[in-house]
N, CA, C and O atoms as a printed pandas DataFrame, in Angstrom:
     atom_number atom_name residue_name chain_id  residue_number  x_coord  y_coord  z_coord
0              1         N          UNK        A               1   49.474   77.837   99.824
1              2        CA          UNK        A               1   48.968   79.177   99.622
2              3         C          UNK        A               1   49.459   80.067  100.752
3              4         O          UNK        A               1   49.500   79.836  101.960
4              5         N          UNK        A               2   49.835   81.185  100.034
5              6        CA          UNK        A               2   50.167   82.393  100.972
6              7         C          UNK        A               2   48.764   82.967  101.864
7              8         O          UNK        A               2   47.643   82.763  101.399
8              9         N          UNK        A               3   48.937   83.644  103.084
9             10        CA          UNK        A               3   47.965   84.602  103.700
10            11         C          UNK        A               3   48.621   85.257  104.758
11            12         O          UNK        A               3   49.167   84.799  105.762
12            13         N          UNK        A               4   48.476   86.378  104.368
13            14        CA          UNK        A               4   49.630   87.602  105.142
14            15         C          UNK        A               4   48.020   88.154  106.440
15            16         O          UNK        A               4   46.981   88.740  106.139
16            17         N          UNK        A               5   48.552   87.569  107.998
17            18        CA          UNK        A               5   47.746   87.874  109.180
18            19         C          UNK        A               5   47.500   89.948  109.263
19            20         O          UNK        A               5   48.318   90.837  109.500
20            21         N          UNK        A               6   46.173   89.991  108.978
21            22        CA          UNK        A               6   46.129   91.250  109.125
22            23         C          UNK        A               6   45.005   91.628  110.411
23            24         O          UNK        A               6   44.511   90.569  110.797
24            25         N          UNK        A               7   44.664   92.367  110.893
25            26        CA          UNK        A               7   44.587   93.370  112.115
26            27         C          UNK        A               7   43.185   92.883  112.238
27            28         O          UNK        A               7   42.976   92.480  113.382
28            29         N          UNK        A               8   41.855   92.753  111.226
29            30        CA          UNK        A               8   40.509   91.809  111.377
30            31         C          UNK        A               8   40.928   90.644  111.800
31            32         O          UNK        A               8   40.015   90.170  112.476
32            33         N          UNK        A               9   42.033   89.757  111.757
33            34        CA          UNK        A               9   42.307   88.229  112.270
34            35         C          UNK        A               9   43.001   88.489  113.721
35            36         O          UNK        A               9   43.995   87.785  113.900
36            37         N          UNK        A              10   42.833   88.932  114.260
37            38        CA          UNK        A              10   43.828   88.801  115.413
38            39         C          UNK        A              10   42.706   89.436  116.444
39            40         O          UNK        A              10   41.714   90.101  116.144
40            41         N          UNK        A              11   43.135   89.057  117.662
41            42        CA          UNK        A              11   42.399   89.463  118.817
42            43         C          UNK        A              11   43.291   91.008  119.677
43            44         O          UNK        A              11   44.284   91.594  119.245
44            45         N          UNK        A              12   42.759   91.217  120.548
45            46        CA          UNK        A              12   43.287   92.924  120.768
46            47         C          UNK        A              12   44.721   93.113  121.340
47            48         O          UNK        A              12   45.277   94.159  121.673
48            49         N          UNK        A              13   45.367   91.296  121.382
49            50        CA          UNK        A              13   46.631   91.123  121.562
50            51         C          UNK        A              13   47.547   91.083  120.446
51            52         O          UNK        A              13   48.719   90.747  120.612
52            53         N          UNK        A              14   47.037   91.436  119.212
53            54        CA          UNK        A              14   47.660   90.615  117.978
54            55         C          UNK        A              14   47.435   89.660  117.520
55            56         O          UNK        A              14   47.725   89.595  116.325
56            57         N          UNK        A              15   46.713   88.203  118.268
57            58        CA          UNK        A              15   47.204   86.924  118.340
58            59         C          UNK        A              15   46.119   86.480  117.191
59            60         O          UNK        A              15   45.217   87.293  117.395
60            61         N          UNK        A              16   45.731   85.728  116.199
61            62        CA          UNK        A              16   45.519   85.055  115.461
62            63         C          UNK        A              16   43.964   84.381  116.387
63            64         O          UNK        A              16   43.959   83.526  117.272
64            65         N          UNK        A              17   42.859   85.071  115.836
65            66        CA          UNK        A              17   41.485   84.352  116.761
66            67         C          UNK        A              17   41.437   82.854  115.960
67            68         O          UNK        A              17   41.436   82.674  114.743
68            69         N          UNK        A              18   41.394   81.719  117.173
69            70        CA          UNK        A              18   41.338   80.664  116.787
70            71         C          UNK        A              18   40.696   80.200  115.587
71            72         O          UNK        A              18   41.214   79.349  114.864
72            73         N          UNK        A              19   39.307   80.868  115.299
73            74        CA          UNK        A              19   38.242   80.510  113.828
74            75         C          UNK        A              19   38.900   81.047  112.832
75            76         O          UNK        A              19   38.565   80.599  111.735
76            77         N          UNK        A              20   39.951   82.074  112.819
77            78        CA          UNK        A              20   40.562   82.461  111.720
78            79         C          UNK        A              20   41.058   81.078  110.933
79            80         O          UNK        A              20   40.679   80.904  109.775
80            81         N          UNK        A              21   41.898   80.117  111.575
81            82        CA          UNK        A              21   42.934   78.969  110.930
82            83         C          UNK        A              21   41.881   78.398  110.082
83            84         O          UNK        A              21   42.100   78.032  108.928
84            85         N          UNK        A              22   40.763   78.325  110.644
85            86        CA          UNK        A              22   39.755   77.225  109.792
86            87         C          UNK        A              22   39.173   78.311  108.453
87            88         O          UNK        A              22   38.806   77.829  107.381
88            89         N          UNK        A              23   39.166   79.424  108.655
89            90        CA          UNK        A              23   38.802   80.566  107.579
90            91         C          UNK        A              23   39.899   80.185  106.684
91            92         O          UNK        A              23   39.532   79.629  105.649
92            93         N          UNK        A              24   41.682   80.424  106.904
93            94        CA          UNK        A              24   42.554   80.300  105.683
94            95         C          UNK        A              24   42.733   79.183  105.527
95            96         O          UNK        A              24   43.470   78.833  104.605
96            97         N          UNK        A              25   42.151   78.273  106.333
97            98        CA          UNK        A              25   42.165   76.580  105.507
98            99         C          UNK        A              25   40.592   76.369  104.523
99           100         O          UNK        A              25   40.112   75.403  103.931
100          101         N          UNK        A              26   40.361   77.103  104.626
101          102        CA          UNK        A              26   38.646   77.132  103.427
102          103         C          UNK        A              26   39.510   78.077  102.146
103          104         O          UNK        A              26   39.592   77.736  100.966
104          105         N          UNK        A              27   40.055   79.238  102.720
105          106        CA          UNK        A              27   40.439   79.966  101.200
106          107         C          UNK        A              27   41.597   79.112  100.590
107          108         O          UNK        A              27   42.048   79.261   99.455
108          109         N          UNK        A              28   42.082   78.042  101.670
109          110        CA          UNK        A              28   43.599   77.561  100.846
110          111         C          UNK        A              28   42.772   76.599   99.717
111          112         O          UNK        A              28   43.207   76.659   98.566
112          113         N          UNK        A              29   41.667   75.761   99.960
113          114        CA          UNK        A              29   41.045   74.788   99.833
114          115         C          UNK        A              29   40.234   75.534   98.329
115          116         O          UNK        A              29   40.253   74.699   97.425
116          117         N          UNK        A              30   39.823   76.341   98.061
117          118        CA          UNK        A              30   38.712   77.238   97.535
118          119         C          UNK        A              30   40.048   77.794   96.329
119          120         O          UNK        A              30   39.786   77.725   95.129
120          121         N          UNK        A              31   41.385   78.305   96.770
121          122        CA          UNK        A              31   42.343   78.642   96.041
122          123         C          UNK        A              31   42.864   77.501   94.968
123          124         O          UNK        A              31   43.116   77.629   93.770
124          125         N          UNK        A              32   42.941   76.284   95.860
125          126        CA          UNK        A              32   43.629   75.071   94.975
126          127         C          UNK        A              32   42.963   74.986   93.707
127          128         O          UNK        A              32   43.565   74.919   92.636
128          129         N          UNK        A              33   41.205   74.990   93.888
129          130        CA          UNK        A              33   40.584   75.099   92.672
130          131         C          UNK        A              33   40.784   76.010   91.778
131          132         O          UNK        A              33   41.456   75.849   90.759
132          133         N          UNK        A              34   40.132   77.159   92.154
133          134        CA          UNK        A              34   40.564   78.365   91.186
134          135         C          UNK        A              34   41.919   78.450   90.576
135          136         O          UNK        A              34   41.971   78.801   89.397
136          137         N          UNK        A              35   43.151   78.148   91.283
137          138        CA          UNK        A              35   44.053   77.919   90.130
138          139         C          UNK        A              35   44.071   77.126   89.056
139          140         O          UNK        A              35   44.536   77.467   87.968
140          141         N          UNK        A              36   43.654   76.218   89.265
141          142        CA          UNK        A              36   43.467   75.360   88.172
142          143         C          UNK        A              36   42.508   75.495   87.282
143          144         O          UNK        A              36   42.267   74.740   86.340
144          145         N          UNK        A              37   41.732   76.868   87.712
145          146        CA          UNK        A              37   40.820   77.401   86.151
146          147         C          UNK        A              37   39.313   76.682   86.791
147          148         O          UNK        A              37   38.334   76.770   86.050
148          149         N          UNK        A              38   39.130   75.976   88.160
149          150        CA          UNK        A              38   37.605   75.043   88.611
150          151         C          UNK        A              38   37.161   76.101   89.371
151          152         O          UNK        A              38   37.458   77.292   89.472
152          153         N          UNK        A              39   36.328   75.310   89.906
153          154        CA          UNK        A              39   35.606   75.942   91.131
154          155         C          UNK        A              39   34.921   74.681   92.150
155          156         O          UNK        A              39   34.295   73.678   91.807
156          157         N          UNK        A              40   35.200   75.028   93.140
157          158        CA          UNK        A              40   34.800   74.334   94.563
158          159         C          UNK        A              40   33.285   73.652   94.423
159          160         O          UNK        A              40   32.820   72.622   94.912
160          161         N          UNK        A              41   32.613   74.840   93.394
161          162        CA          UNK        A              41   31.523   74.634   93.681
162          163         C          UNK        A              41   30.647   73.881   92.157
163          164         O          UNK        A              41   30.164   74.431   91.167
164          165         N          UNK        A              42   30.718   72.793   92.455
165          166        CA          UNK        A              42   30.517   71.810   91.231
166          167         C          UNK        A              42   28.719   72.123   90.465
167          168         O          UNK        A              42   27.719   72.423   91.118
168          169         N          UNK        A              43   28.786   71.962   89.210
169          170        CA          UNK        A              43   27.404   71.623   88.805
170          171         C          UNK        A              43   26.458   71.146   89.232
171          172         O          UNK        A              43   25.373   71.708   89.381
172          173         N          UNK        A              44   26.896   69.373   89.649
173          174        CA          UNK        A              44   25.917   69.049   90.095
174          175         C          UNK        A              44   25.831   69.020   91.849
175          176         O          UNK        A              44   25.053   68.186   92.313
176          177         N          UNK        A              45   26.520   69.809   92.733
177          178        CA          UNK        A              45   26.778   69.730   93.847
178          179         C          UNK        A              45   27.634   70.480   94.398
179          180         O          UNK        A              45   27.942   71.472   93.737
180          181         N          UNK        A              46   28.321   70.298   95.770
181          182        CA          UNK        A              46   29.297   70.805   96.237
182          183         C          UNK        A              46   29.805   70.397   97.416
183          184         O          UNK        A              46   28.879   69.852   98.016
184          185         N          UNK        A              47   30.952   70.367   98.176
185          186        CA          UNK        A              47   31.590   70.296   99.048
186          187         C          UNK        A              47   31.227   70.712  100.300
187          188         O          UNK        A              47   31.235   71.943  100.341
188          189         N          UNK        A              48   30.843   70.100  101.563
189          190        CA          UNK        A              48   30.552   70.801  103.049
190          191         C          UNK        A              48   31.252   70.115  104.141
191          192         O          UNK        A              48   31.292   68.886  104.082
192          193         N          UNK        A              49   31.723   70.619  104.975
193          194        CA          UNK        A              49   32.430   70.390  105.943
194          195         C          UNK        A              49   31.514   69.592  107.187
195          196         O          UNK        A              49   30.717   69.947  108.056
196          197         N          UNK        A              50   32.089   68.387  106.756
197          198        CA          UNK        A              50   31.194   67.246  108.047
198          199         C          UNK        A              50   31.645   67.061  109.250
199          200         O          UNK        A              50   30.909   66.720  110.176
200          201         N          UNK        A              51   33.193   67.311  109.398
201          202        CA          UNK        A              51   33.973   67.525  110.893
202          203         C          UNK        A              51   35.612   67.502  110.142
203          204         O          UNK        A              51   36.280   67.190  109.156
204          205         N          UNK        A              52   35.596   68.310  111.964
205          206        CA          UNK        A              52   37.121   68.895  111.760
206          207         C          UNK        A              52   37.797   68.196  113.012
207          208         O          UNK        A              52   36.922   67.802  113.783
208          209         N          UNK        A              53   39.038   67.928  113.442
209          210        CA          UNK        A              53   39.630   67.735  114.137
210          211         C          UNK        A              53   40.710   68.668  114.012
211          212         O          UNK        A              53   41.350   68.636  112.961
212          213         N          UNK        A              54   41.064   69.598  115.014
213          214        CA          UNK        A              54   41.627   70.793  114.857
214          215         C          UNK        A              54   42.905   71.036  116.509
215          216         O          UNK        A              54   42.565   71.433  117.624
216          217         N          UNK        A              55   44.170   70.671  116.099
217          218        CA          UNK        A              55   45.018   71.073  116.866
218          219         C          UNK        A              55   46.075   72.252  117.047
219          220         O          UNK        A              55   47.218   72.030  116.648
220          221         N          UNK        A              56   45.912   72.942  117.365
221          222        CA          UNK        A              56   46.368   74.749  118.105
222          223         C          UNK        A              56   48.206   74.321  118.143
223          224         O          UNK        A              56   48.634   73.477  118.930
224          225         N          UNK        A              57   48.661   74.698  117.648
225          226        CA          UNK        A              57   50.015   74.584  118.439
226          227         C          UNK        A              57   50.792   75.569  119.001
227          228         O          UNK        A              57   51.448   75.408  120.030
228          229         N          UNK        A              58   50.713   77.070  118.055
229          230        CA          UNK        A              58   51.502   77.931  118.056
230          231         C          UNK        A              58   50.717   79.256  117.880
231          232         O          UNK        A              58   49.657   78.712  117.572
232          233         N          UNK        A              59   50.490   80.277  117.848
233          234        CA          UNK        A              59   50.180   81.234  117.750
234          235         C          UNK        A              59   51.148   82.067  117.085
235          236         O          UNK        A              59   52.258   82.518  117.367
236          237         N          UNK        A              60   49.791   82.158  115.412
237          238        CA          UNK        A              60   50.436   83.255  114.871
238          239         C          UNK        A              60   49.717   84.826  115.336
239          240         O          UNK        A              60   48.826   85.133  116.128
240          241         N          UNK        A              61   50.614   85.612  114.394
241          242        CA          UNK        A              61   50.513   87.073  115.087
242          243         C          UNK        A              61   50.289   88.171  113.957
243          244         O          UNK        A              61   50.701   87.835  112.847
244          245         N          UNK        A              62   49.692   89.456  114.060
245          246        CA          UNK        A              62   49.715   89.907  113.262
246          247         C          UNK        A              62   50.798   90.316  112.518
247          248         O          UNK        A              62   51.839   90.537  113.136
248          249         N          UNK        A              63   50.771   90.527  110.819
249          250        CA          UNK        A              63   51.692   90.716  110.650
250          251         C          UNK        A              63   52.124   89.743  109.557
251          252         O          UNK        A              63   52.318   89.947  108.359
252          253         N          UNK        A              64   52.235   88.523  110.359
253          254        CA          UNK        A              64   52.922   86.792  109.980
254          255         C          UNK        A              64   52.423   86.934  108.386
255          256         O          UNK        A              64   51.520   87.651  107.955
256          257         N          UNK        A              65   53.411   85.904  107.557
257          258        CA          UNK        A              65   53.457   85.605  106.608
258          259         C          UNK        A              65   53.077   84.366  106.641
259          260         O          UNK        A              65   54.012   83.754  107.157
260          261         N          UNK        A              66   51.803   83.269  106.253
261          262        CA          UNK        A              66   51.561   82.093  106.412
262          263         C          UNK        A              66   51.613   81.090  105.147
263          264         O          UNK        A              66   51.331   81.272  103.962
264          265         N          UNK        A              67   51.977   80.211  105.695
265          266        CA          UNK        A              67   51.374   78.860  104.460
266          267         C          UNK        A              67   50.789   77.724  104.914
267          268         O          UNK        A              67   50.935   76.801  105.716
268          269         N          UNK        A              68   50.020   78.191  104.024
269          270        CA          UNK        A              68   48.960   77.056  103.975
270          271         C          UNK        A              68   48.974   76.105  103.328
271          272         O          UNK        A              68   48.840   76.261  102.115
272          273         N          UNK        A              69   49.157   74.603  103.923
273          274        CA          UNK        A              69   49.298   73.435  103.300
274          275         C          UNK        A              69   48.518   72.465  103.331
275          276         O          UNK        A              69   48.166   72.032  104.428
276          277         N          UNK        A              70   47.975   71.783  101.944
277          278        CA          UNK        A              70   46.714   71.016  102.195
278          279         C          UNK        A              70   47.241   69.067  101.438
279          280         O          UNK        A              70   47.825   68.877  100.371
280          281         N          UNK        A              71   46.849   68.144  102.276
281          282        CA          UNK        A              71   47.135   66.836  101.555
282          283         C          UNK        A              71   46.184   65.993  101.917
283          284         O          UNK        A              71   45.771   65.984  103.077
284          285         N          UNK        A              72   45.768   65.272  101.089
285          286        CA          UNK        A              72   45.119   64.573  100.531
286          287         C          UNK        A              72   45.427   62.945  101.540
287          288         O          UNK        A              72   46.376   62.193  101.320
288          289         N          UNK        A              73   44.544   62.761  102.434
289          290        CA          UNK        A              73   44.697   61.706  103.388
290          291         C          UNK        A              73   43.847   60.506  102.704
291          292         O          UNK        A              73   44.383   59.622  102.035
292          293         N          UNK        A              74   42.340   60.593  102.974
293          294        CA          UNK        A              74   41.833   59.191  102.141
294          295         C          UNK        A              74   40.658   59.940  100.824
295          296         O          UNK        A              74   40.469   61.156  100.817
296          297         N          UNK        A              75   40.330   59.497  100.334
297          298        CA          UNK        A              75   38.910   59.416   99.394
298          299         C          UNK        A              75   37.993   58.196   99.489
299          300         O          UNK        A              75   38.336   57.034   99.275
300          301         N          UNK        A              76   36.898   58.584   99.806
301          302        CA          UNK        A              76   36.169   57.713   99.804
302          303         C          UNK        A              76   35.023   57.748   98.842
303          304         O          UNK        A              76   35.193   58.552   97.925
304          305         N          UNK        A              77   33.856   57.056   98.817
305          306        CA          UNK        A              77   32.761   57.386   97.809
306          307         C          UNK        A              77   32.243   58.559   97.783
307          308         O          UNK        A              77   32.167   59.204   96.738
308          309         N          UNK        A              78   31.761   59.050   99.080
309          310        CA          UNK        A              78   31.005   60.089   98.851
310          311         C          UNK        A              78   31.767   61.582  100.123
311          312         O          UNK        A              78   31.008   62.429  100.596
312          313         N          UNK        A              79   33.283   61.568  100.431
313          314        CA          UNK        A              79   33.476   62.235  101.130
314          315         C          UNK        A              79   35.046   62.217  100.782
315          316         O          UNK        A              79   35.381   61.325  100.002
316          317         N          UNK        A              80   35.850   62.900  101.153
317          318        CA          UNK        A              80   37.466   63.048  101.508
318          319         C          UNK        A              80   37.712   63.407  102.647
319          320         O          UNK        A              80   36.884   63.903  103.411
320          321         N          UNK        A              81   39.097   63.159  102.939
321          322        CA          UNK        A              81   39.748   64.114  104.138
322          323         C          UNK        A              81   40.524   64.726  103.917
323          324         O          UNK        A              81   41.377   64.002  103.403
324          325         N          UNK        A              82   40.728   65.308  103.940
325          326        CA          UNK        A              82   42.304   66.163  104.162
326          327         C          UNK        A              82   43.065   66.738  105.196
327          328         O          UNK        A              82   42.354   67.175  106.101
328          329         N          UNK        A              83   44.723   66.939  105.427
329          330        CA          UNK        A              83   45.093   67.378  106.530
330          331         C          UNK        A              83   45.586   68.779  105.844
331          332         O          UNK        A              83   46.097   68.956  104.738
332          333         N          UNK        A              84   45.294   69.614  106.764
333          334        CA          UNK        A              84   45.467   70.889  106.305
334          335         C          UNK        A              84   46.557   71.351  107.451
335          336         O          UNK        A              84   46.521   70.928  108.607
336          337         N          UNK        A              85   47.395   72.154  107.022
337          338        CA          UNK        A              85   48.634   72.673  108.203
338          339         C          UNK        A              85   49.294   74.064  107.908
339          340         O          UNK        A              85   49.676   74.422  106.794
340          341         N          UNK        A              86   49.376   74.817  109.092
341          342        CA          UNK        A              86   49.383   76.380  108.712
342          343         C          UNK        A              86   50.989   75.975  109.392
343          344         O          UNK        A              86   51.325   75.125  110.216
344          345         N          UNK        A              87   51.731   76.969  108.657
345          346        CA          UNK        A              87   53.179   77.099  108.617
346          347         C          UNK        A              87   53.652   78.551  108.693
347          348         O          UNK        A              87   53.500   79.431  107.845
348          349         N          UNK        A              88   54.247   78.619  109.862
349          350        CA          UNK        A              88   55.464   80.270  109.888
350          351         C          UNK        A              88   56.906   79.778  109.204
351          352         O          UNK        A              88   57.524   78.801  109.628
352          353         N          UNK        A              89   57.178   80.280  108.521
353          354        CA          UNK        A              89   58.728   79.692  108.375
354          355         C          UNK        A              89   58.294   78.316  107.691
355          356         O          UNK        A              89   57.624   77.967  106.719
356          357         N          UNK        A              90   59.023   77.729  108.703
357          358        CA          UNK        A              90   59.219   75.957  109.057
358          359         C          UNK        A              90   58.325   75.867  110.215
359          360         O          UNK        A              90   58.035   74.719  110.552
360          361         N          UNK        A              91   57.949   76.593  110.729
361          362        CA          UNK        A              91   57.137   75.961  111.993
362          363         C          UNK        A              91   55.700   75.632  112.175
363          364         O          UNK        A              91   54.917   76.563  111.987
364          365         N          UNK        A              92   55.176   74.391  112.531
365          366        CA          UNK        A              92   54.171   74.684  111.935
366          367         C          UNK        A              92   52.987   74.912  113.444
367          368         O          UNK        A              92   53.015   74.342  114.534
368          369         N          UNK        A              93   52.016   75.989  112.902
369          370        CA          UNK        A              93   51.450   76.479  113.960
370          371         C          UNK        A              93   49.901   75.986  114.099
371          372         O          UNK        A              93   49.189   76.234  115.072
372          373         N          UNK        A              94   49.535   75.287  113.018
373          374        CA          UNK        A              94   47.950   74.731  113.454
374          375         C          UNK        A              94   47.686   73.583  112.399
375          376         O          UNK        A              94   48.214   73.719  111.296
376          377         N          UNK        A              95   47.090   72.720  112.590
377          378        CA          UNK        A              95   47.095   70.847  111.638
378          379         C          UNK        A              95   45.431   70.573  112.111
379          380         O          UNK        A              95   45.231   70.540  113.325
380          381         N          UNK        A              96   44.536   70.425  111.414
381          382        CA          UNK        A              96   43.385   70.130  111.257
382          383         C          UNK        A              96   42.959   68.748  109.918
383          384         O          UNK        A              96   42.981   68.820  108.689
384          385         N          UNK        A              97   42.649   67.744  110.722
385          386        CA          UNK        A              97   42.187   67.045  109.962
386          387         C          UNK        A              97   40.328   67.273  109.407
387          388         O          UNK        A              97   39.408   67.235  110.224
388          389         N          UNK        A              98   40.104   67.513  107.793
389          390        CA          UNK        A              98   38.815   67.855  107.898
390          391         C          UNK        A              98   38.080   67.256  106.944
391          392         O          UNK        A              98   38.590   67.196  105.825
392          393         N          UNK        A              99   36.793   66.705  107.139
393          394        CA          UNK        A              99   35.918   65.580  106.196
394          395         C          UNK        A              99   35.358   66.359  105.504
395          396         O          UNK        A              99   34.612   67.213  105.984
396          397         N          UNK        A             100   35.654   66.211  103.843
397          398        CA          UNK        A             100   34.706   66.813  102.935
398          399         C          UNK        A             100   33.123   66.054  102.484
399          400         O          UNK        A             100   33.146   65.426  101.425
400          401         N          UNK        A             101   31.971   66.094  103.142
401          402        CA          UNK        A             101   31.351   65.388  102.228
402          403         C          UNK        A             101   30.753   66.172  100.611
403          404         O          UNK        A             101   31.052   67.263  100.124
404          405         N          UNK        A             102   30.036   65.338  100.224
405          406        CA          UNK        A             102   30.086   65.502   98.711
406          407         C          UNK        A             102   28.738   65.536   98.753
407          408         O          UNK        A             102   28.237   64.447   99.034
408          409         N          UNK        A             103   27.878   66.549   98.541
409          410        CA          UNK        A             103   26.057   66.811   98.591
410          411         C          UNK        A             103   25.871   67.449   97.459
411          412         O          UNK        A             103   26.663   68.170   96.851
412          413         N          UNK        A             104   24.306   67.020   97.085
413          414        CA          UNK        A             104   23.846   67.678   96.124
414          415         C          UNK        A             104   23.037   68.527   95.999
415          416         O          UNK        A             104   22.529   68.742   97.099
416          417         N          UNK        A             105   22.397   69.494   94.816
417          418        CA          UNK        A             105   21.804   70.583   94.873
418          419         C          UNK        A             105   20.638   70.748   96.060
419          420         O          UNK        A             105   20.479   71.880   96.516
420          421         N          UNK        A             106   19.676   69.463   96.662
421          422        CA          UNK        A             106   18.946   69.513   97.639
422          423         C          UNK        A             106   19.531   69.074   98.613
423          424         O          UNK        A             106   18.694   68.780   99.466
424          425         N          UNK        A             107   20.998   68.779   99.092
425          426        CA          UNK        A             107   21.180   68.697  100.352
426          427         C          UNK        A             107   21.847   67.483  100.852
427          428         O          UNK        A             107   22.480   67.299  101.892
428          429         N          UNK        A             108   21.449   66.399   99.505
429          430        CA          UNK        A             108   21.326   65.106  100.109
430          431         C          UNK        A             108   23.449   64.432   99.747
431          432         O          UNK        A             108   24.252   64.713   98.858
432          433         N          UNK        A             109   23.505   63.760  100.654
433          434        CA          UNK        A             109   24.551   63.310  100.803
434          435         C          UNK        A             109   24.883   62.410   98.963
435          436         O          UNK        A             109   23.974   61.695   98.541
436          437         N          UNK        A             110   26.280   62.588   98.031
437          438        CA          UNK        A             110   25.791   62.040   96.932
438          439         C          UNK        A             110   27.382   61.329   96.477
439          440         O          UNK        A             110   28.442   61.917   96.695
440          441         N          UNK        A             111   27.288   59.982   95.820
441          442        CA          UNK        A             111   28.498   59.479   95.517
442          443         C          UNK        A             111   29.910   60.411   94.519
443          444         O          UNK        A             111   29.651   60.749   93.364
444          445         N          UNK        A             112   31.071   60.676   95.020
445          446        CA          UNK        A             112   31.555   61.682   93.995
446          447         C          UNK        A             112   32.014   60.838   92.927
447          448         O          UNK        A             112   32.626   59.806   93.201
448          449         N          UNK        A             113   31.799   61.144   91.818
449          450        CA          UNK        A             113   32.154   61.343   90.444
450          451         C          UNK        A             113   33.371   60.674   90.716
451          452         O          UNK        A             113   34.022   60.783   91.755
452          453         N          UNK        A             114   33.729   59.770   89.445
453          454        CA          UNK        A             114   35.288   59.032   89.480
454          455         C          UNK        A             114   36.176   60.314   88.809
455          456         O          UNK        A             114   37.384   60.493   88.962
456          457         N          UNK        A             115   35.329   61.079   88.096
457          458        CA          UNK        A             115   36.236   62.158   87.265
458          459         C          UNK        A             115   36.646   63.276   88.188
459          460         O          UNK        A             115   37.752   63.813   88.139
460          461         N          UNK        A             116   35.579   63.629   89.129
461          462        CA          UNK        A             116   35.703   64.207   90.240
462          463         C          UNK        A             116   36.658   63.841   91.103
463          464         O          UNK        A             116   37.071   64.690   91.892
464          465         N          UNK        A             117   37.157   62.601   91.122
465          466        CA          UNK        A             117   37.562   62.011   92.272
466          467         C          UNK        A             117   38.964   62.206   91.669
467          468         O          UNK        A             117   39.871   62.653   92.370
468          469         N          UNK        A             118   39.148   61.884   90.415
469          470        CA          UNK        A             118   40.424   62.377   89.868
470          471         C          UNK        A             118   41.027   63.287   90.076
471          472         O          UNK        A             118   42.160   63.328   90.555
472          473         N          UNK        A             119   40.150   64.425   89.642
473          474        CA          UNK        A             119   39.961   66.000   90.127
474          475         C          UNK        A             119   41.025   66.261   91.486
475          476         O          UNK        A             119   42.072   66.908   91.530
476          477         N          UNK        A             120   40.441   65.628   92.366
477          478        CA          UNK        A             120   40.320   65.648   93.444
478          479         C          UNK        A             120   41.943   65.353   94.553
479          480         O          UNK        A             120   42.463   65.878   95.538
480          481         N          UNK        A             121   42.236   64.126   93.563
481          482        CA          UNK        A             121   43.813   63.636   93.602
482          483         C          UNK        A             121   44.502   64.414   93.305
483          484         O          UNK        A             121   45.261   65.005   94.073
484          485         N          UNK        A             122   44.355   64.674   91.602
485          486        CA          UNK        A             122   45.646   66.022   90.964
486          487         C          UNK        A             122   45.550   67.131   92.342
487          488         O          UNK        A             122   46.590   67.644   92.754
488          489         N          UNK        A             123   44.686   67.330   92.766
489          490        CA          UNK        A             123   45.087   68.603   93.018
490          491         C          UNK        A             123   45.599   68.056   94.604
491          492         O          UNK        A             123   46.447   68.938   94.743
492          493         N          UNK        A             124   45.686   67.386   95.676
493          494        CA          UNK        A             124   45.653   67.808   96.852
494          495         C          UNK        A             124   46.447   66.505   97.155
495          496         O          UNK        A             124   46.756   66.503   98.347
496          497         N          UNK        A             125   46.914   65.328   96.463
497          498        CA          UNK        A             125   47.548   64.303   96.485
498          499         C          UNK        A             125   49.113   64.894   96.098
499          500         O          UNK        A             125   49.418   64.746   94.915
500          501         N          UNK        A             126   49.819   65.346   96.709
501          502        CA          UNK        A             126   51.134   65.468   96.853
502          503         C          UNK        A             126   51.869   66.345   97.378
503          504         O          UNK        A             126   53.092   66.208   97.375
């Protein structure tokens, strides 16, 4: 997914405020669905962010033309990971590994769906 850095993302240098990367790695994540006609946010549940491991490399700037790239690392019963990686060009400027767990309408941690889990492959497995 595209996201063109505009003048709210950047600090009074230009530079890309660090919480931004984790903002266009939620819309890249939130986008994958909606193209495909879904939504993030399931019937019986939904998706929350249990931890991130998040490495800085480069600083983008206002302006920048980005991509956002998301793959599909493990699945497990009731959670995924994914590595998510922001790209200038070819270069890539920020890589966050981040745990999806899988909760339900009250909160509680819940096994995902094999159909879900399918779901889940098509879209972020390649």
């Amino acid at each position: 997914m595209q996201i063109r850095v505009y003048y709210e993302d950047t600090d009074t240098g230009g530079i890309v405020y660090h919480s931004n990367y984790l903002n266009f790695c939620e819309r890249a994540r939130s986008e994958t669905f909606f193209q495909k006609g879904l939504s993030p946010d399931m019937p019986t549940g939904g998706f929350v962010v249990k931890k991130i491991i998040a490495n800085y490399l480069k600083p983008a700037k206002l302006g920048d033309l980005l991509d956002v790239k998301s793959s599909l690392k493990q699945i497990k019963a009731a959670s995924f990971i994914l590595i998510q990686s922001v790209y200038k060009d070819d270069i890539k400027l920020f890589e966050a590994e981040i745990i999806l767990a899988y909760i339900n309408r009250e909160g509680h941690p819940q096994k995902i769906e094999d159909e879900l889990k399918e779901i889940i492959v098509s879209l972020f497995d390649g």
